[in-house]
C-alpha positions as a Markdown table, in Angstrom:
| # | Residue | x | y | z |
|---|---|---|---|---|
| 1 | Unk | 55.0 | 35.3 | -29.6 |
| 2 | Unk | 51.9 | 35.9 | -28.0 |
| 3 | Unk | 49.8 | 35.3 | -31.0 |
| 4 | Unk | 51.2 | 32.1 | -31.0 |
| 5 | Unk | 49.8 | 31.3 | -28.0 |
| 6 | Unk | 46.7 | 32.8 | -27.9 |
| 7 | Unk | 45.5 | 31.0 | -31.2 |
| 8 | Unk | 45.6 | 27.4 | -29.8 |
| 9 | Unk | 44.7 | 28.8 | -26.2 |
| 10 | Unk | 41.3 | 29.9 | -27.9 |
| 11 | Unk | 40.8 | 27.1 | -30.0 |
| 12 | Unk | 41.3 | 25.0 | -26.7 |
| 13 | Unk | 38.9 | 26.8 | -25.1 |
| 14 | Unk | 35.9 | 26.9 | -27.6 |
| 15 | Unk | 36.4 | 23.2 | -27.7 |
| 16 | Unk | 36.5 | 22.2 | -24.1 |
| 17 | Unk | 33.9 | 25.0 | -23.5 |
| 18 | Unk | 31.1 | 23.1 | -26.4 |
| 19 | Unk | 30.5 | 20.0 | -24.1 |
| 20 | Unk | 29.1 | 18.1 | -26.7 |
| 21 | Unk | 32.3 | 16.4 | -27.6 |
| 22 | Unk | 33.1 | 15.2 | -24.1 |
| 23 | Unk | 29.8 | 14.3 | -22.8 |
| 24 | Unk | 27.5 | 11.7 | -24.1 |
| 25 | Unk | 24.5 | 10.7 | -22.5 |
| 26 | Unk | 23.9 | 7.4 | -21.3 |
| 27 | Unk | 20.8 | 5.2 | -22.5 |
| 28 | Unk | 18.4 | 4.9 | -19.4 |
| 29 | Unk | 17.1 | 1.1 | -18.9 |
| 30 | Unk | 13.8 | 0.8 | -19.4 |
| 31 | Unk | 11.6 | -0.2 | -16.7 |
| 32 | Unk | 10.9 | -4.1 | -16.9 |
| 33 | Unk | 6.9 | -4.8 | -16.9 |
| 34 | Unk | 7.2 | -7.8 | -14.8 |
| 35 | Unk | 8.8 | -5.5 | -12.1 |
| 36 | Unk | 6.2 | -3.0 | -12.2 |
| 37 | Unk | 3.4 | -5.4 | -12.0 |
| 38 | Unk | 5.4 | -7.5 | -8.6 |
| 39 | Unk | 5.0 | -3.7 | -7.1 |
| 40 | Unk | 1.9 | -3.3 | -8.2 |
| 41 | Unk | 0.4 | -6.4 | -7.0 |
| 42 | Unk | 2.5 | -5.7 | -3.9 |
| 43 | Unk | 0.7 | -2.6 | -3.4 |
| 44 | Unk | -2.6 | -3.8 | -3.7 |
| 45 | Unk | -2.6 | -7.0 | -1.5 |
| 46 | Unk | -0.8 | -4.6 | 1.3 |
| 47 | Unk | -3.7 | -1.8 | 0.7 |
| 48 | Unk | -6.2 | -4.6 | 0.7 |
| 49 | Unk | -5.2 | -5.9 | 3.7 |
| 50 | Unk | -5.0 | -3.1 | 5.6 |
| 51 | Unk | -8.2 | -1.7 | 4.4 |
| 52 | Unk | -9.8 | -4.9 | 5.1 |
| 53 | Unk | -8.7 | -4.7 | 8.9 |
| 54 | Unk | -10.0 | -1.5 | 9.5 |
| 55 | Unk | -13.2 | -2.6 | 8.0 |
| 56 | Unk | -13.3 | -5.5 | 10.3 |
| 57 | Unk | -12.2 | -3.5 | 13.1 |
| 58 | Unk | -15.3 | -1.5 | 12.7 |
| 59 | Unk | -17.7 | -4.3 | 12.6 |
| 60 | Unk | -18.0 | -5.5 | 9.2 |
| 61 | Unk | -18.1 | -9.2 | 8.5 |
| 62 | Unk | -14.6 | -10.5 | 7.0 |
| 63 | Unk | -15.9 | -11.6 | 3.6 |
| 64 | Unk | -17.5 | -8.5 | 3.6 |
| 65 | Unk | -14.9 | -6.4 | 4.0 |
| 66 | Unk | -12.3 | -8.1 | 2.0 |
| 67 | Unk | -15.0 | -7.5 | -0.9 |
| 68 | Unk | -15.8 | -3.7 | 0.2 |
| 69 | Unk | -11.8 | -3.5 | 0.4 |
| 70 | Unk | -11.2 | -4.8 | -3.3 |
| 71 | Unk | -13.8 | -2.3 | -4.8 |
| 72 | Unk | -12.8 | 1.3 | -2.9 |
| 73 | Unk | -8.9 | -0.1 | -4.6 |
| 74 | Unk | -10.2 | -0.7 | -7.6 |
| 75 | Unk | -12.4 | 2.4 | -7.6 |
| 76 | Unk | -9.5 | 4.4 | -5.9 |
| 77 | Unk | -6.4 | 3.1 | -8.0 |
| 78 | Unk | -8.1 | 1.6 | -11.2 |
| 79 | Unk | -5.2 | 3.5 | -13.1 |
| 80 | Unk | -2.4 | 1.4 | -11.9 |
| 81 | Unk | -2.4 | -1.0 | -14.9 |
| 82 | Unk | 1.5 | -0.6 | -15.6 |
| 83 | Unk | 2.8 | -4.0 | -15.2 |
| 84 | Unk | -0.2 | -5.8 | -17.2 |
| 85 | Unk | -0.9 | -6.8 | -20.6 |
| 86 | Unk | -4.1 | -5.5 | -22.8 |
């Protein structure tokens, strides 16, 4: 009697204990490009900006530093190129 139970009991076990025919994993979505460039464009107006102020803020003329501002991001964050076509 207790063979008889023991046989599927194990057989239960190694198959609930394999996990590979319970759990599938689920495709991630990929990452749209249009969405990375919107943040990356965010990024960079917000930096600009704020760069730009604190340029002014220290005596700079504002076309001046709007132009000082877009070439330390550049310089800085040249590798953000995600969202944009070659």
């Amino acid at each position: 009697m207790l063979r008889l139970l023991l046989l599927p009991a194990l057989i239960l076990m190694a198959v609930v204990s394999a996990g590979c025919f319970f759990s599938k994993k689920t495709p991630r979505a990929k990452e749209a490009p249009a969405i990375a460039a919107d943040v990356e464009e965010s990024f960079r107006k917000r930096w600009v900006d704020k760069r730009t102020a604190e340029l002014a803020g220290q005596g700079t003329a504002a076309e001046a530093a709007r132009a000082q501002a877009e070439t330390e991001f550049r310089d800085r964050y040249g590798f953000t190129r995600a969202g944009q076509k070659k």
